[in-house]
MARVO-604092 format. One line per 3 residues: number of its first residue (from 0); their letters; for each residue x, y, z of N, C-alpha, C. Coordinates in steps of 0.001 Angstrom, whole numbers, padded with zeros to 6 digits. Atoms other than C-alpha are relative to their C-alpha. Example, Ala and Ser with C-alpha at 12.3 -4.5 7.8 and 13.67 -1.06 7.14 Angstrom:
BEGIN
0) as) 000890 -001190 000000 012300 -004500 007800 000900 001200 000000 | -000820 -001190 -000060 013670 -001060 007140 -000770 001090 000730 .
//
This chain:
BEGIN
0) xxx) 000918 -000088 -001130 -048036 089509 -165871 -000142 001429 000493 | -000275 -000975 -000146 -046670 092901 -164745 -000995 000891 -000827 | 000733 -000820 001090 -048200 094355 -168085 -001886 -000373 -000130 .
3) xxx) 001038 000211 -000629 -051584 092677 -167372 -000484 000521 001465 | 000172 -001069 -000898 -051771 094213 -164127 -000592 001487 000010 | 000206 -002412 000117 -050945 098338 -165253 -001744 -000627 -001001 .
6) xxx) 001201 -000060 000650 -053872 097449 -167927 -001136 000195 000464 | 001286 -000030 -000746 -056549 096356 -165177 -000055 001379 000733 | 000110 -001293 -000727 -055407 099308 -162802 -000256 001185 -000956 .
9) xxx) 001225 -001557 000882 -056427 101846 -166182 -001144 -000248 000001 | 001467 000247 -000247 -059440 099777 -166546 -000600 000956 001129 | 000768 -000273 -001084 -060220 100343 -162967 -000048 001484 000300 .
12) xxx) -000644 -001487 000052 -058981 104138 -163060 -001309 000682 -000759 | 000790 -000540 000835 -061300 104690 -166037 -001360 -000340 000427 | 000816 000051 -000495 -064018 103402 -164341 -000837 -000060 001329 .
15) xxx) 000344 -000509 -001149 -064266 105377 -161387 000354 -000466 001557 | 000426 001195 -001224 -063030 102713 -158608 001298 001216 000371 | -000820 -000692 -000326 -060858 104919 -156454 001273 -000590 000584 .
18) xxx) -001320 000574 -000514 -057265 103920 -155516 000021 000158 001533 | 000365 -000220 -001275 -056697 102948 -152258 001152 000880 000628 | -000831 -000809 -000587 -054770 104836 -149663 000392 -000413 001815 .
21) xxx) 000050 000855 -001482 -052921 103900 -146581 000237 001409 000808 | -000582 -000587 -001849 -052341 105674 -142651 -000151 -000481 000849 | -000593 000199 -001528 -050646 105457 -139449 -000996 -000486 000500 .
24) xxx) 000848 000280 -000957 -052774 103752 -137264 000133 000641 001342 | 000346 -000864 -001356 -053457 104989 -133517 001198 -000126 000250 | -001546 000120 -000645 -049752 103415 -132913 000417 -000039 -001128 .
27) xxx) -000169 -000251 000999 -048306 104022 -135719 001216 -000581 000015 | -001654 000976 -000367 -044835 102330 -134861 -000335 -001753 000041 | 000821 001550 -000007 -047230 098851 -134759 -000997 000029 -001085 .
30) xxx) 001233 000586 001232 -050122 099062 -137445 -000131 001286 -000822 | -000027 -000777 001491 -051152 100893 -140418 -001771 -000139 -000140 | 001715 -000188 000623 -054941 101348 -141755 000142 000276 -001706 .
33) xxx) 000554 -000121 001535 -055965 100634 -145846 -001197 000341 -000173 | 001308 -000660 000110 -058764 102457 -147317 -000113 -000539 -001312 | 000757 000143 001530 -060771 100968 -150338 000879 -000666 -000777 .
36) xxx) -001146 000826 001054 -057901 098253 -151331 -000989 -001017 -000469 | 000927 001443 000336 -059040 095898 -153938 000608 -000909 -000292 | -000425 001863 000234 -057525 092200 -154637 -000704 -000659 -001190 .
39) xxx) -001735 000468 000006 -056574 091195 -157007 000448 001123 -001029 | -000042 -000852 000606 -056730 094921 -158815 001241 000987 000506 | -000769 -001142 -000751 -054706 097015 -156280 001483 -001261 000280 .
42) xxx) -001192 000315 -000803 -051581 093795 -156155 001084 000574 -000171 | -001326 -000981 001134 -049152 095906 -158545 000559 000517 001203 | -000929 -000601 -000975 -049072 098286 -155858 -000124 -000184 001571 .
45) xxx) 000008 000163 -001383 -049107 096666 -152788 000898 000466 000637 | -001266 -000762 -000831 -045679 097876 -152093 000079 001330 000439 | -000055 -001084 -000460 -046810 100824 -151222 -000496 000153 001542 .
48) xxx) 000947 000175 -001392 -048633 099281 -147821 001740 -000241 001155 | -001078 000111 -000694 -045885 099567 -144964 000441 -001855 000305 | -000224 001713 000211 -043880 096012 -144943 000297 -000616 001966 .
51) xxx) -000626 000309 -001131 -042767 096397 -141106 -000954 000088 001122 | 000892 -000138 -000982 -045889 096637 -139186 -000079 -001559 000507 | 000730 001392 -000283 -047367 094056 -137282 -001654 -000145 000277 .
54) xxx) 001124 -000182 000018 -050860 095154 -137123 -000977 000595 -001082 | 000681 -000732 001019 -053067 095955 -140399 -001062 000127 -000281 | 001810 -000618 000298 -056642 097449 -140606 -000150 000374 -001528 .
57) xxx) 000484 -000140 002039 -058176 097185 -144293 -001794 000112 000031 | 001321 -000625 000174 -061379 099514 -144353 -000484 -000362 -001224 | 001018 -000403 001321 -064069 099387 -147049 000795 -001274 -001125 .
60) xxx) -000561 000965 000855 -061644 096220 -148905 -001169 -000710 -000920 | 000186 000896 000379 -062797 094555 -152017 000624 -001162 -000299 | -000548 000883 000173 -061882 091222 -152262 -000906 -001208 000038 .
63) xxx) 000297 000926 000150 -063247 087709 -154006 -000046 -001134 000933 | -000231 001219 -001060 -061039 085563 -152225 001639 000000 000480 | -001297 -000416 -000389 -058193 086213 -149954 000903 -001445 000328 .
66) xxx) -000559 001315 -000488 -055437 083773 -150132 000854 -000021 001332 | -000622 000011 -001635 -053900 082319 -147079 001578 000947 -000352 | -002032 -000798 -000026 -049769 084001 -148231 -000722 001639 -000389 .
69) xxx) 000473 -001905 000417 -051789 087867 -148728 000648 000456 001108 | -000859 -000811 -000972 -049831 088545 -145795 001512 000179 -000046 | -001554 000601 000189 -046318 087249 -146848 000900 001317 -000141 .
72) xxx) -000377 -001245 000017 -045453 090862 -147992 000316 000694 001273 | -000257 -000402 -000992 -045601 092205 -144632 -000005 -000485 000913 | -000492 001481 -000805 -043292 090298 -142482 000227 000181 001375 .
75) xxx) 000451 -000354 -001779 -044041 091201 -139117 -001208 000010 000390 | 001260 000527 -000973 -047624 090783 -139187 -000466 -001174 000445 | 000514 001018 -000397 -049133 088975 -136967 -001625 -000022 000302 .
78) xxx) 001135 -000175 000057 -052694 090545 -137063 -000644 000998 -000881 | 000342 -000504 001329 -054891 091565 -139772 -001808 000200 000148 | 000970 -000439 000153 -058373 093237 -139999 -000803 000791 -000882 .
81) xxx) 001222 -000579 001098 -061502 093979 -142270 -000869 000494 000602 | 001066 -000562 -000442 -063986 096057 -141484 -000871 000571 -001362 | 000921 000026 000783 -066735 096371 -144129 000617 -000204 -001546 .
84) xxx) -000580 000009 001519 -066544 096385 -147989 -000445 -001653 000290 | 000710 000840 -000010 -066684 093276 -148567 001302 -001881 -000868 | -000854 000884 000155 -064533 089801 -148501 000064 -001117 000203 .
87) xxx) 001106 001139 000348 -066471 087001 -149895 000514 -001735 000625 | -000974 000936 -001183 -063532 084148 -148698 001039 000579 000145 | -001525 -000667 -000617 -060718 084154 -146915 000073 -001859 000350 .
90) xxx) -000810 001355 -000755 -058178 081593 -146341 000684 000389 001203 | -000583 -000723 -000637 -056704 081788 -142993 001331 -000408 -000230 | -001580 -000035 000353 -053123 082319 -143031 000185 -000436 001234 .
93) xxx) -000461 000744 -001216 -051032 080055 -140670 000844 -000064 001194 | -001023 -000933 -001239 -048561 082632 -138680 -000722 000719 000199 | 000799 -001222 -000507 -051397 085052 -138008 -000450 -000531 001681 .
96) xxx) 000462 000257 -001601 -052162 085206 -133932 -001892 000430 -000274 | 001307 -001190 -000233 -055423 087705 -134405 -000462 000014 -002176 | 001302 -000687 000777 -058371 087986 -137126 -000661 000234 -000040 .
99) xxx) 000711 -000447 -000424 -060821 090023 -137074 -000876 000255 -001623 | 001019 -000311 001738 -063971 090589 -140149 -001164 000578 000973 | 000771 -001276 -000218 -066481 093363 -139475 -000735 000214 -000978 .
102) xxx) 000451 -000551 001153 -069150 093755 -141704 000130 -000122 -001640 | -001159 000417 001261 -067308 091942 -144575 -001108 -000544 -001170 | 000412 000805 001625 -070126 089808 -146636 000602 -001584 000104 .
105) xxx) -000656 001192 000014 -067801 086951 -145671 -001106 -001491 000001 | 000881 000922 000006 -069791 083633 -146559 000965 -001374 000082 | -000817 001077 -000079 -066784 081249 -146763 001195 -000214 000797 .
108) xxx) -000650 000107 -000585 -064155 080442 -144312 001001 -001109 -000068 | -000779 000481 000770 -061471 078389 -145564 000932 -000799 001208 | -000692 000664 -000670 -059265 076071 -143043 001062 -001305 -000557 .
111) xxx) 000026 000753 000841 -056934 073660 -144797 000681 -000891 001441 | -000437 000793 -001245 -056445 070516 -142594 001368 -000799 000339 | -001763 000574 000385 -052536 069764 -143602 000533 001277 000604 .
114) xxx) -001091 -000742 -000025 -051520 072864 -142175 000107 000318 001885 | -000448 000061 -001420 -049880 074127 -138267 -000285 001379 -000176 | 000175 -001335 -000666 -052313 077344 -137068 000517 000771 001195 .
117) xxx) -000373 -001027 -001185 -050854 079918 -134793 -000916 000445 001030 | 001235 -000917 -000152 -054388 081934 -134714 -000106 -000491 001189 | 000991 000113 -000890 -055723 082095 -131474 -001187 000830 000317 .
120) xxx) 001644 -000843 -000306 -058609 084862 -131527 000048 -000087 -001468 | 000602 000057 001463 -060497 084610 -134381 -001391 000322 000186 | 001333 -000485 -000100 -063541 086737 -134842 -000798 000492 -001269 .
123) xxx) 000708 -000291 001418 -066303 087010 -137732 -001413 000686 000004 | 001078 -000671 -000220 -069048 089080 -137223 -000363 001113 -000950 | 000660 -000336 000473 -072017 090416 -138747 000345 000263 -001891 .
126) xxx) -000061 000703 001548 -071082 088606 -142146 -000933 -000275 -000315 | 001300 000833 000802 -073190 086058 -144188 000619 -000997 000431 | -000972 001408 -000452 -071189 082829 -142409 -001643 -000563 000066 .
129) xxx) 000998 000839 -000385 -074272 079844 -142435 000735 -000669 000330 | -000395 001116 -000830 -071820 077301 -140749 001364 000292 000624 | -001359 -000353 -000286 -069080 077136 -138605 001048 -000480 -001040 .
132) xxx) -001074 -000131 001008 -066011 077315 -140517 000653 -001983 -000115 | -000520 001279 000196 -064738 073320 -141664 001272 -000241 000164 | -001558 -000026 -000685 -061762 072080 -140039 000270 000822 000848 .
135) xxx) 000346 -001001 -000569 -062384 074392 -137519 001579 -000370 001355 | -000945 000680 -001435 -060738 072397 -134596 001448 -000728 -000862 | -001401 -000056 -000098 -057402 072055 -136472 000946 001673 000104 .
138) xxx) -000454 -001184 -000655 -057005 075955 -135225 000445 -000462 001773 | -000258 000623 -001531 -055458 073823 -131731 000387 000992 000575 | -000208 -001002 -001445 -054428 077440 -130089 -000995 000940 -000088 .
141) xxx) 001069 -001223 -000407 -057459 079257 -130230 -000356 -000354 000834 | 000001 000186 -001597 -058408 080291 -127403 -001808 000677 -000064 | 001276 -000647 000518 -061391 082895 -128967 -001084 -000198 -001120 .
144) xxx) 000500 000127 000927 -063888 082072 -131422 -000988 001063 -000191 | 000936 -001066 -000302 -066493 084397 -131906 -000657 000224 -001411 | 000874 -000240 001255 -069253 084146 -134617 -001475 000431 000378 .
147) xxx) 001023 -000622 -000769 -071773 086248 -133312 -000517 000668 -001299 | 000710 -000923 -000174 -074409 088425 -135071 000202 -000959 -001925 | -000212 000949 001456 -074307 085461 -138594 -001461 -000318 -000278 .
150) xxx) 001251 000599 000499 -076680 083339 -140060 000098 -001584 000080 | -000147 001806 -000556 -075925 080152 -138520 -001207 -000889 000571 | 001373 000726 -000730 -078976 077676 -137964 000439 -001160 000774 .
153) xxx) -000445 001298 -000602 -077175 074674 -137003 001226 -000248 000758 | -001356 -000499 -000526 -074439 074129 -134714 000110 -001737 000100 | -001227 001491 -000269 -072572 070362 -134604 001320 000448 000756 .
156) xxx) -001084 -000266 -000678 -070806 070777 -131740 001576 -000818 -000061 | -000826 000434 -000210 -068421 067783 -131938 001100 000454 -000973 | -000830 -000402 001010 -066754 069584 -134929 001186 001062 000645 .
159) xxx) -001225 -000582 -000672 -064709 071534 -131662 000209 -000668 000839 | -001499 000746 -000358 -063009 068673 -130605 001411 000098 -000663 | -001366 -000231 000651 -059556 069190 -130793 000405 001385 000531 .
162) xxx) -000947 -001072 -000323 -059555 072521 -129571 000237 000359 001652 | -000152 000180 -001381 -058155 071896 -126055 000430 001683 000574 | -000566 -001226 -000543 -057105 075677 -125593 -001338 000740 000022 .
165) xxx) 000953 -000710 000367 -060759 077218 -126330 -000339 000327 001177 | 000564 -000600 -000478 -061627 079569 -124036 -001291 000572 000206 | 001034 -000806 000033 -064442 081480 -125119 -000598 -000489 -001366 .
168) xxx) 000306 000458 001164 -067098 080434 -127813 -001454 001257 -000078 | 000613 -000957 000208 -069204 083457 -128995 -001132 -000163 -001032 | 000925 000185 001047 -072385 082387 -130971 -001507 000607 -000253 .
171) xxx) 000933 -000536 000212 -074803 085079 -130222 -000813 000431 -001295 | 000779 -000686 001149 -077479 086799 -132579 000163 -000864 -001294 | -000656 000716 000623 -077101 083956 -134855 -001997 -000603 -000202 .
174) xxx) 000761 000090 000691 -080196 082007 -136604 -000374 -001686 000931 | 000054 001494 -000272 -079530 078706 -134430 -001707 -000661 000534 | 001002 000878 -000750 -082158 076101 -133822 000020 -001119 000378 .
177) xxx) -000148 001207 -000386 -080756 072938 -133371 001502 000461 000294 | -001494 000373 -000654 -077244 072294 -131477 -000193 -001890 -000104 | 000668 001674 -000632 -076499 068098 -131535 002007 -000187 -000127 .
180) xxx) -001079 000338 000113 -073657 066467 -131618 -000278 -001743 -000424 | 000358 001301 000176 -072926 062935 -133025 001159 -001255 000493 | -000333 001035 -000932 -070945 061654 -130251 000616 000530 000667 .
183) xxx) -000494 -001434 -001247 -068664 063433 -126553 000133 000976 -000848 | -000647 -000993 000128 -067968 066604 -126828 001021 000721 001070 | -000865 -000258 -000550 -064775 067916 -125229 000688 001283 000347 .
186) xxx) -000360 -001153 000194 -063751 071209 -124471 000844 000474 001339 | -000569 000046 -001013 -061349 071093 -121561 000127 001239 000638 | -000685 -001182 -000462 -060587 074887 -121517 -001091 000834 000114 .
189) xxx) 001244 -000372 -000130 -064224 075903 -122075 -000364 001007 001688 | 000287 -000896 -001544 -064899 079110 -119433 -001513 000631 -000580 | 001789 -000832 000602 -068078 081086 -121537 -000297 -000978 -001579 .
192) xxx) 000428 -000082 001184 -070132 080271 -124148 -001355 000899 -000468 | 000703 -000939 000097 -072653 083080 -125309 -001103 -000574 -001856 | 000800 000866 000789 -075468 081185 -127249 -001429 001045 000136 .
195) xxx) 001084 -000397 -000298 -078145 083782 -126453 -000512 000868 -000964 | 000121 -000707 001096 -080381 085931 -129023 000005 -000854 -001343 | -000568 000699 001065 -081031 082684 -131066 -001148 -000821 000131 .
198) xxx) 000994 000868 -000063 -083795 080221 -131776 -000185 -001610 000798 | 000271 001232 -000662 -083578 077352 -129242 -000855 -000577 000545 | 001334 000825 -001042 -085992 074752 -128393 000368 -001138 000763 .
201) xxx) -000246 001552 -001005 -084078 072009 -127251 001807 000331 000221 | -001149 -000650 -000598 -080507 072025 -125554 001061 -001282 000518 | -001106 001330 -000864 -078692 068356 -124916 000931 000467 -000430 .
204) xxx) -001484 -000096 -000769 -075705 068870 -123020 000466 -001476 000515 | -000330 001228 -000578 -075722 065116 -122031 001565 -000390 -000763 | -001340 000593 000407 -072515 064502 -124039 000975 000607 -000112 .
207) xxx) -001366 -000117 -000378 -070587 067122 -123278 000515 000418 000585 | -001313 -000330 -000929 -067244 067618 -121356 000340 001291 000040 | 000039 -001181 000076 -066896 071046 -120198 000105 000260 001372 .
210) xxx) -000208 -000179 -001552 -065133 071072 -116818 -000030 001293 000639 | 000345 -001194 -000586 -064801 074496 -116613 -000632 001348 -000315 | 001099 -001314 000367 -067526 076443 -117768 -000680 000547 001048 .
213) xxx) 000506 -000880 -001305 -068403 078961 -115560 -001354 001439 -000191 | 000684 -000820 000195 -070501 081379 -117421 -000818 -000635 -001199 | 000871 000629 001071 -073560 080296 -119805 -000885 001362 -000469 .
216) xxx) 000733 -001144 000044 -075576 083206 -121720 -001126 -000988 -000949 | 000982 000192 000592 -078772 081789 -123000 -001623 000602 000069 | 001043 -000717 000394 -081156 084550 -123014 -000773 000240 -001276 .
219) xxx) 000583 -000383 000891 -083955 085287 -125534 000294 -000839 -000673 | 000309 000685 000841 -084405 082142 -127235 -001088 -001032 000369 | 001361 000553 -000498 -087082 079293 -126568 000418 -001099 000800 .
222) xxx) -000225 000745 -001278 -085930 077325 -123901 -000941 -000274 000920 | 000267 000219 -001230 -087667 075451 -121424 000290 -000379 001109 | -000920 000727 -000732 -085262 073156 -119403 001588 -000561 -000732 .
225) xxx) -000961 000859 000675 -081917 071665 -120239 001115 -000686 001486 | -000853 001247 -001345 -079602 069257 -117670 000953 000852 000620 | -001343 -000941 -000015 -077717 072061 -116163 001137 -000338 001134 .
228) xxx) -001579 000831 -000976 -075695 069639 -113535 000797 -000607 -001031 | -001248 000498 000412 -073798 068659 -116369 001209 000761 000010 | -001378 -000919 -000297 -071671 071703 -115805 000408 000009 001169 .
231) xxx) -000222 000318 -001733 -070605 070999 -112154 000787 001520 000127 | -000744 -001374 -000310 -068312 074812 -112623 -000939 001237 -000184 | 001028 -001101 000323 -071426 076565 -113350 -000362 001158 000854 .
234) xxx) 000228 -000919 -001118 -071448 079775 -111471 -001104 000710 -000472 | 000791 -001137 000790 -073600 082197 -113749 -000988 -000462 -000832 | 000990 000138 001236 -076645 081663 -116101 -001125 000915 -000396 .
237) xxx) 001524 -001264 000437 -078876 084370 -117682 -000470 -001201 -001165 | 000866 000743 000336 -081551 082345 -119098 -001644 000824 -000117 | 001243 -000381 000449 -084344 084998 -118993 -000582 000513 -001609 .
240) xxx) 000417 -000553 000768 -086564 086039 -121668 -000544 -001448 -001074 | 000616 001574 000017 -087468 081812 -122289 -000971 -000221 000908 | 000971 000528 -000738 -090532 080343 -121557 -000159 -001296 000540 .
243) xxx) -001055 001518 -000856 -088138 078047 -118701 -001477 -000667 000918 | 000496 000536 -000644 -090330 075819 -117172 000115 000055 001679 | 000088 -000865 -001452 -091367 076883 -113192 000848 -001498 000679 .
246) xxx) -000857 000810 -000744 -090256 073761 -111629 001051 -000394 -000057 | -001388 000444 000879 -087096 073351 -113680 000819 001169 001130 | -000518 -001496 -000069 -086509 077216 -112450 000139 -000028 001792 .
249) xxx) 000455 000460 -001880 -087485 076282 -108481 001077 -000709 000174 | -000866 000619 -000888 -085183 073644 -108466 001509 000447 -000282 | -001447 -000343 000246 -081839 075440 -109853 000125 000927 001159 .
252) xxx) 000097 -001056 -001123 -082959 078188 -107092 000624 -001083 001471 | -000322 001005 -000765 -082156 075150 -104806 001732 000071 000278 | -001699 000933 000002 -078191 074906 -106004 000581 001057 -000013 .
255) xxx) -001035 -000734 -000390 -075334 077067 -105775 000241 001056 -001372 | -000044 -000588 001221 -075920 078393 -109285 -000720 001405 -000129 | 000173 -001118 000245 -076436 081896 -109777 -001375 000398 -001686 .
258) xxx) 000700 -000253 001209 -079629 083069 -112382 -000328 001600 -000125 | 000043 -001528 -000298 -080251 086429 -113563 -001559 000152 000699 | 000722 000014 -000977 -082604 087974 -111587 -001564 000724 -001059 .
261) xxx) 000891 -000124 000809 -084893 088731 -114924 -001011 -001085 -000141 | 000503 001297 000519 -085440 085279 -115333 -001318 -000395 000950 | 001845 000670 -000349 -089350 084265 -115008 -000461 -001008 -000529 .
264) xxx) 000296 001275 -000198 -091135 081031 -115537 -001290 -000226 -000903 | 001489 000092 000726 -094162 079912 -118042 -000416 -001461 000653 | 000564 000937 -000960 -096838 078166 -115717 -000498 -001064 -000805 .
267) xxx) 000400 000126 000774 -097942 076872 -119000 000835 -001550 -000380 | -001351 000940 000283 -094667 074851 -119479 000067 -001561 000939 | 000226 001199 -001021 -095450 071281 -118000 001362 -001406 -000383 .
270) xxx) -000732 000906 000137 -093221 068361 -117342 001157 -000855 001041 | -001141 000502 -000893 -090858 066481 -115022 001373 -000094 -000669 | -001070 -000723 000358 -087868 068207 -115799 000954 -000166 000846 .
273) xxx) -000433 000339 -000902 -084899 066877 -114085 001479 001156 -000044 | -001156 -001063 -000217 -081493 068924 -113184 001265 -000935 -000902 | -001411 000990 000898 -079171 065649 -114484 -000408 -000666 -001055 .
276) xxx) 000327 000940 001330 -078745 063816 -117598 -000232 -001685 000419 | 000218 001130 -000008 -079713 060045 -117468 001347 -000105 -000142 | -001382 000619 000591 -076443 057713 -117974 -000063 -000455 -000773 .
279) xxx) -000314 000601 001051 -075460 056876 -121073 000483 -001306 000141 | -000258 000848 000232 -075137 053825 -122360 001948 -000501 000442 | -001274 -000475 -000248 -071169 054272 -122001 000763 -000283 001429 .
282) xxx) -000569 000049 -001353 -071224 055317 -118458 -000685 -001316 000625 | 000500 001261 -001083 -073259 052397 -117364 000527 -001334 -000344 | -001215 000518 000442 -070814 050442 -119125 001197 -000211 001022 .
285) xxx) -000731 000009 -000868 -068446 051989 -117174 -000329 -000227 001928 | 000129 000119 -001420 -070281 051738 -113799 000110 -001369 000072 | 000013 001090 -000316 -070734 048297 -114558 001439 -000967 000285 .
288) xxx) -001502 -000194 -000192 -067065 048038 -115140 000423 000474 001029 | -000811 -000859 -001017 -066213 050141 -112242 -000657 -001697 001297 | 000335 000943 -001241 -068537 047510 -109993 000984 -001409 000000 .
291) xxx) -000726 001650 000002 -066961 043993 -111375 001397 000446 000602 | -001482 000209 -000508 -063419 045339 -110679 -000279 000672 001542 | 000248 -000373 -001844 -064908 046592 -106832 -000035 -001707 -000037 .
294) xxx) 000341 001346 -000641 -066100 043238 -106672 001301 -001255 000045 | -001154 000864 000473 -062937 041242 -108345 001072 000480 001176 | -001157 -000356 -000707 -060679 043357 -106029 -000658 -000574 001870 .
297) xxx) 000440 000561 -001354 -063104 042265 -102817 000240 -001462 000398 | -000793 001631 000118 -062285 038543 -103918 001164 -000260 -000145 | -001840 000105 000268 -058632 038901 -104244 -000276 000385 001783 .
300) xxx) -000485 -000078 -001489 -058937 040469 -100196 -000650 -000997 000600 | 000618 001159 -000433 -061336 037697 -099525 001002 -000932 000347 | -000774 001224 000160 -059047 034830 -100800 001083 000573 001007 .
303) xxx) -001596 -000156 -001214 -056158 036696 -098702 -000228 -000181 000973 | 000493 000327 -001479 -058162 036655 -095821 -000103 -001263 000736 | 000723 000924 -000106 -059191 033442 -096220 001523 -001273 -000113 .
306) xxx) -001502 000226 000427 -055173 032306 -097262 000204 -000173 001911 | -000867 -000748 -001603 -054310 034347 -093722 -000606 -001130 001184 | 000306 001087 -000973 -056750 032121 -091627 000056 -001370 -000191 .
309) xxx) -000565 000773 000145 -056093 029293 -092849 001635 -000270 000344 | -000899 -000051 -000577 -052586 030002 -091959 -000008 000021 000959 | 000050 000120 -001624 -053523 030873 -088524 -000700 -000907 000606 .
312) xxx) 000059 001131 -000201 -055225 027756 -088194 000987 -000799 -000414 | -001670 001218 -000702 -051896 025619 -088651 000771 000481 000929 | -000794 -000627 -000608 -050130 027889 -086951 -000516 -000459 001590 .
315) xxx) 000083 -000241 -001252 -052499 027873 -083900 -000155 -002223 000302 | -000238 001360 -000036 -052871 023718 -084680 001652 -000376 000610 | -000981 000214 -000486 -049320 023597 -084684 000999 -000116 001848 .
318) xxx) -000338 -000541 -001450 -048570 025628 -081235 -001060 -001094 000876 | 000517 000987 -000244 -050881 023386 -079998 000389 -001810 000363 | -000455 001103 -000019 -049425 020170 -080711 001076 -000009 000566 .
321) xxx) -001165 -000254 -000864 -046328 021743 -079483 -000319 000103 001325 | 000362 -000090 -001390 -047972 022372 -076059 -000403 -001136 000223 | 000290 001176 -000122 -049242 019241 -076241 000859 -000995 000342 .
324) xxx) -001000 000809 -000434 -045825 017703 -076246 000441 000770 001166 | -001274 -000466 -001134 -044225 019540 -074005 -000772 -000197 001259 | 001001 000033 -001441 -047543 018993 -071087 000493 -001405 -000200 .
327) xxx) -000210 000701 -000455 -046676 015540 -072122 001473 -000678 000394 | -001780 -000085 -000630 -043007 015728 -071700 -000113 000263 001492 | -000219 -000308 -001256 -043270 017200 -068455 -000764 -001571 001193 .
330) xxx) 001057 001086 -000562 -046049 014568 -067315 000728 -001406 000183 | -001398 001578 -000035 -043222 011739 -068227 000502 000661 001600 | -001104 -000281 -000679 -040757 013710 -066273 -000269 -000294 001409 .
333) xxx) -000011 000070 -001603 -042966 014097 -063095 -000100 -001197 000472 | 000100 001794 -000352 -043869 009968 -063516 001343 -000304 000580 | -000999 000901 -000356 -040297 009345 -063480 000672 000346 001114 .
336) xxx) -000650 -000733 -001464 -039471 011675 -060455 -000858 -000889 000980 | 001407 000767 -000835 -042544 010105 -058525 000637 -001364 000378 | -000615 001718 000163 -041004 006313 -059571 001000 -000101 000850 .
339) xxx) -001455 -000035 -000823 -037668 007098 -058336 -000065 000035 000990 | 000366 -000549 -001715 -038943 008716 -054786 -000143 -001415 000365 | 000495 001342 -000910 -040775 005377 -054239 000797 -000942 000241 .
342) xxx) -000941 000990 000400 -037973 002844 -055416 000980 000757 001773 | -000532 -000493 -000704 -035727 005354 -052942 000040 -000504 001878 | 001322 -000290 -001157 -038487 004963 -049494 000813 -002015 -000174 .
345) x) -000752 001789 -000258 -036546 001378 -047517 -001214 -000906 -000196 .
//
């Protein structure tokens, strides 16, 4: 294997590909920087890349397809970065905190769903990515996602269930035109999502859970309305540079929600456009559910009530009958006092 190796590295020698070369990074006691490493040409001498860092920048990299153990060699990292050249997949590796791709070419994103991710920021930008990455939501501690500036047309949101830690979801400059989902969506930790710079015409939010989203960026795409009381934490929304429907836009001016102050209105844009989603089938399920057990629990205090007076009718029957004897007890008593007097009288 060894001897297959030196062979490719003359190949590659003899035909101009330049060897790569490492340095110190800005902290140089934490990361390192590679220049022009290639995979699987440059593995011979990987041992020449420092083994004790924990931070590694890999400029200008060629590479097919990076496997998830390409880090195993250097056993302190915990974050690893590409910036151009070009690094067609990648598997992610499953002790890495931080990845970062820059300019890479990256078209495949690799997740295997048997394994326990660390990653929590994970960022891919201005690749060739057309979908979010598969198995996405068994990354359970990310907190960052960030696929901004791709070629993503479609987004299936319910494919980030599961990731209860997600913070931030970054899907600007991106190709999208449909978002759907094909049943809730859940995102408990949900604070931004940056969807703006993207082809939208339509926008149901009716299904999903997103208690605390507080910032929404949906500028510069084709928007006219979308249900925006389903975010009840909604502080922020830039929404200009859509042709938002005026009365949609009038009545958010109404609520406690903040819009940028770009945002203008196409008079053009007609429709009764409401602020909430209808109830799903689901919730009216559950309202109906919520009413029978109001009502079941009003007939349980009924019957007690109805228990209780009935009790206080024997009770007050009873006392009753007891006063009853005792007026006619006394009524004896005064006959027989009365009787006696007279019998007494010569």
């Amino acid at each position: 294997m060894q001897g297959i190796l030196a062979i490719l590295i003359v190949m590659i020698s003899l035909n101009g590909i330049k060897p790569f070369t490492v340095r110190s990074g800005s902290n140089s006691e934490n990361s390192t920087i590679i220049y022009d490493f290639n995979w699987l040409a440059d593995a011979a001498s990987i041992g020449k890349i420092p083994k004790h860092k924990t931070i590694y920048h890999f400029v200008n990299a060629i590479v097919d397809i990076l496997p998830y153990n390409f880090t195993d060699p250097f056993e302190k990292c915990n974050e690893i970065q590409f910036k151009g050249g070009s690094i067609t997949s990648i598997h992610i590796n499953p002790k890495l905190d931080y990845i970062y791709l820059y300019n890479t070419y990256t078209v495949n994103v690799i997740i295997k769903p048997d394994m326990f991710y660390k990653l929590s920021d994970f960022r891919c930008l201005k690749t060739k990515l057309a979908q979010i990455p598969e198995n996405v939501n068994r990354l359970k501690h990310l907190k960052i996602l960030y696929l901004g500036y791709n070629l993503i047309e479609t987004v299936q949101m319910d494919q980030l269930n599961g990731l209860e830690n997600l913070e931030e979801l970054y899907l600007s400059s991106n190709k999208i035109k449909h978002i759907y989902s094909d049943g809730p969506v859940s995102l408990p930790s949900l604070n931004k999502i940056h969807l703006d710079n993207n082809r939208l015409q339509h926008f149901n939010v009716c299904n999903w859970d997103m208690p605390l989203l507080s910032y929404l960026y949906l500028h510069s795409n084709n928007l006219t309305h979308f249900a925006i009381n389903q975010f009840r934490a909604l502080r922020v929304l830039l929404i200009h540079e859509n042709p938002v429907n005026c009365a949609w836009k009038d009545s958010i001016r109404n609520t406690s929600k903040q819009l940028s102050r770009y945002t203008s209105c196409d008079e053009k844009s007609v429709g009764d456009f409401v602020l909430d989603c209808p109830p799903t089938n689901y919730q009216l399920k559950q309202q109906i559910s919520s009413v029978d057990t109001k009502l079941s629990q009003i007939e349980g205090k009924m019957q007690k009530i109805e228990d209780l007076l009935q009790n206080l009718t024997a009770k007050i029957i009873e006392q009753q009958n007891v006063s009853n004897d005792i007026i006619e007890a006394m009524y004896r008593i005064e006959i027989e006092r009365a009787s006696k007097k007279t019998k007494e009288i010569p």
